[in-house]
N, C-alpha and C positions, 0 to 999 in steps of 0.2 A: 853702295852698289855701283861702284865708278865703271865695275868691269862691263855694265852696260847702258852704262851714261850715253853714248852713240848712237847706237841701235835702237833701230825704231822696234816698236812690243810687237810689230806682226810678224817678224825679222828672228825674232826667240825663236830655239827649238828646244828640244828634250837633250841633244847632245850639245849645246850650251847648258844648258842648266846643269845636267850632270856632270860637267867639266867641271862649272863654280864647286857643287856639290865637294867636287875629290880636291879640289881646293882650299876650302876651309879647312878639311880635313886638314891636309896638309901643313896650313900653318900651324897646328897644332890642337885646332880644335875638337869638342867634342860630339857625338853625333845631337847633344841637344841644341848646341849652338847651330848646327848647319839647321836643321829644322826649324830653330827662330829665324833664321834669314831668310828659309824659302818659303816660310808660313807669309811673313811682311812681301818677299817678293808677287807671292800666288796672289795677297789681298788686294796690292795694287794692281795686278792684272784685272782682278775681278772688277774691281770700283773700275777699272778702266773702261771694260764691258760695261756695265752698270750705265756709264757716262756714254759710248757708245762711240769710243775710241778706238777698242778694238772687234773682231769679230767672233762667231763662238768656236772656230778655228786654233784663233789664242790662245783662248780660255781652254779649251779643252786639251791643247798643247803643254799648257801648263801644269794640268790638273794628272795628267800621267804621269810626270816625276812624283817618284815613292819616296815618304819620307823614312830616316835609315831608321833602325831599331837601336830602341837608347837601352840602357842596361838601368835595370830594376834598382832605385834607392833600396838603400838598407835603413832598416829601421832601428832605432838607438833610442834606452831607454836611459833615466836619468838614474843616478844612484840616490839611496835616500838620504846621503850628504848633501848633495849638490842640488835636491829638493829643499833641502831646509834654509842653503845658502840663499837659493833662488826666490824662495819669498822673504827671507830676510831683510835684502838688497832693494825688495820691490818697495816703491812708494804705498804710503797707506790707500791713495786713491787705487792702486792697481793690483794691491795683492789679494784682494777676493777674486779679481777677474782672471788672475796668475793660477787661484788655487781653483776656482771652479774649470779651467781651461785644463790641468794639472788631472782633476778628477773625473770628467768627462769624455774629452781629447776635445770640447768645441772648440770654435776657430775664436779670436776676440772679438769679434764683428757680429758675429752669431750670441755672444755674450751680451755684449753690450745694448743689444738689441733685447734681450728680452724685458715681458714683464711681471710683476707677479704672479698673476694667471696661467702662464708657462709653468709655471714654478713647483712642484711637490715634494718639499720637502721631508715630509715625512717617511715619503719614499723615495727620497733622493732622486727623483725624474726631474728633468728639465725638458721642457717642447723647443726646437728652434724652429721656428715656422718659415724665413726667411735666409736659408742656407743658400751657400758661393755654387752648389747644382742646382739650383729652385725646387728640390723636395723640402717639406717637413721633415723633421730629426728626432727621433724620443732618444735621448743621453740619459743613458742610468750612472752617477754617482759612484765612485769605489769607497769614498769616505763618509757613512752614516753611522 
C-alpha cells in the first residue's frame, strides 16, 4: 500500500480509494484482487479506530467504498478417469479422506475432524459439527 505510505488515515477519502480501486484494475487485476486489498486496507482502518487512532469519520469514510462485483466460479466436475487417477496417486493415509471428500463435497478439515458418532454408515450420513461457516452439516454419501 505504498500509494499511501504518506498520508496520514484521517487525510483518506472515497475519491482516493476509488482511484487505487481503478488502479489495480488497471494493472491487470481482477475485481477479486482489488477487494483483497480494500478488505486488508478497511481492516486496518478499523484496528485503527479500535486503537483510537482514527476517528468514526474515517471509519465510516472508508466503509462507503463498494466492493466491485466478482463474476460467479464455475463449477467443474471430475471425469470418472480422473477420479480413479485421483485416488490412485493418493497416499494410503489420504485416500479415504480424498474419497469420503469426493462423495460428500466435505471440506478435509471438516473430515478430519470427525468422529465415529458422526458417522452412519449404513446410511451413508456423516454429521460435521464443526464447519469453515460454524453451522452443523448432515453430508449424505453418493457411494453406498
Amino acid at each position: 500500500m505504498r500509494r499511501f505510505g504518506n498520508i496520514p488515515l484521517q487525510r483518506i477519502n472515497v475519491a482516493m480509494l476509488e482511484s487505487y480501486q481503478q488502479e489495480i484494475l488497471g494493472e491487470g487485476n481482477g475485481p477479486a484482487t482489488v477487494n483483497r486489498k480494500m478488505a486488508m486496507l478497511k481492516h486496518l482502518v478499523r484496528k485503527a479506530h479500535d486503537w483510537k487512532l482514527v476517528d468514526d469519520g474515517t471509519l465510516g469514510t472508508v466503509r462507503k467504498v463498494k466492493q466491485l462485483k466478482e463474476p460467479q466460479g464455475h463449477l467443474r466436475y471430475l471425469t470418472v478417469t480422473k477420479v480413479q487417477r485421483l485416488l490412485t496417486e493418493c497416499t494410503p493415509y489420504f485416500r479415504p479422506i480424498v474419497s469420503v471428500a469426493l462423495n460428500t463435497g466435505m471440506r478435509r478439515g471438516e473430515i478430519q475432524k470427525l468422529k465415529w458418532d458422526d458417522v452412519d454408515l449404513r446410511n451413508g450420513l456423516f454429521m460435521a459439527k464443526d464447519t469453515k461457516n460454524g453451522e452443523a452439516g448432515l453430508y449424505l454419501s453418493t457411494e453406498r
